[in-house]
C-alpha positions in Angstrom: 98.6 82.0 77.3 95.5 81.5 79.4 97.3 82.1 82.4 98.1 85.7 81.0 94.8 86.4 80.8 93.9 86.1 84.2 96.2 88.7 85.1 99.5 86.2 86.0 102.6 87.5 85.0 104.1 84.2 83.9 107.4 85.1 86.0 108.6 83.2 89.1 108.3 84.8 92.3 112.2 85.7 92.2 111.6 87.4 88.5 108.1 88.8 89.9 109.8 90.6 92.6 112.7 91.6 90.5 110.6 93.1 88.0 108.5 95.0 90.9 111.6 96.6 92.1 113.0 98.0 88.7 109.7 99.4 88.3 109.7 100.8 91.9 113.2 102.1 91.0 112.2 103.6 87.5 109.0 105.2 88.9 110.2 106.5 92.4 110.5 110.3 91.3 106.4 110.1 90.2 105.5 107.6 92.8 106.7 109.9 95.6 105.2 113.3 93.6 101.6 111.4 93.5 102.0 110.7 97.4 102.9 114.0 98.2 100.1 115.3 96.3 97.6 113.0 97.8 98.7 114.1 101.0 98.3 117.4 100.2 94.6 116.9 99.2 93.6 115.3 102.4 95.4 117.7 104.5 93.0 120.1 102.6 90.0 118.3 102.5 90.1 117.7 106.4 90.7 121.5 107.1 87.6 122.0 105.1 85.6 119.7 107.0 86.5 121.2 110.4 87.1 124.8 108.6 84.2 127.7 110.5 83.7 130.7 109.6 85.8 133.3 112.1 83.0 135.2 114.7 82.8 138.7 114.7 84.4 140.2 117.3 83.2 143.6 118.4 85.5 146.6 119.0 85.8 148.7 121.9 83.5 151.1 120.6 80.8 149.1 119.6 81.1 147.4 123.4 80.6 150.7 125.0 77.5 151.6 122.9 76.1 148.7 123.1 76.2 150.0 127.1 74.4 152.2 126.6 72.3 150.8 124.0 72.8 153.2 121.3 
């Protein structure tokens, strides 16, 4: 019982890994939605790190007036 406590399973490593791959199995659908999503979420986070504003670019028009400073 004390054993259970600490966070052991109480299973042997055969019944350990057994368990881990029917939950693996069970889970798979949510497990790979969670990734995807996390993914996601960085992809987004990094573009907002490196993310600038666009410059303004200046038409024809205002080129040639700036010319002749207008």
């Amino acid at each position: 019982m004390k054993a259970n406590l600490r966070g052991d399973s109480g299973l042997s490593d055969s019944g350990f890994q057994r368990s881990q791959k029917f939950f693996l199995e069970k889970h798979k659908d949510s497990l790979d939605k969670l990734e995807k999503c996390g993914k996601i979420e960085m992809q987004r986070r990094r573009y907002e790190a490196n993310a600038r504003s666009p410059k303004r670019k200046t038409s024809l028009w205002q080129k040639i007036k700036g010319w002749f400073n207008v």
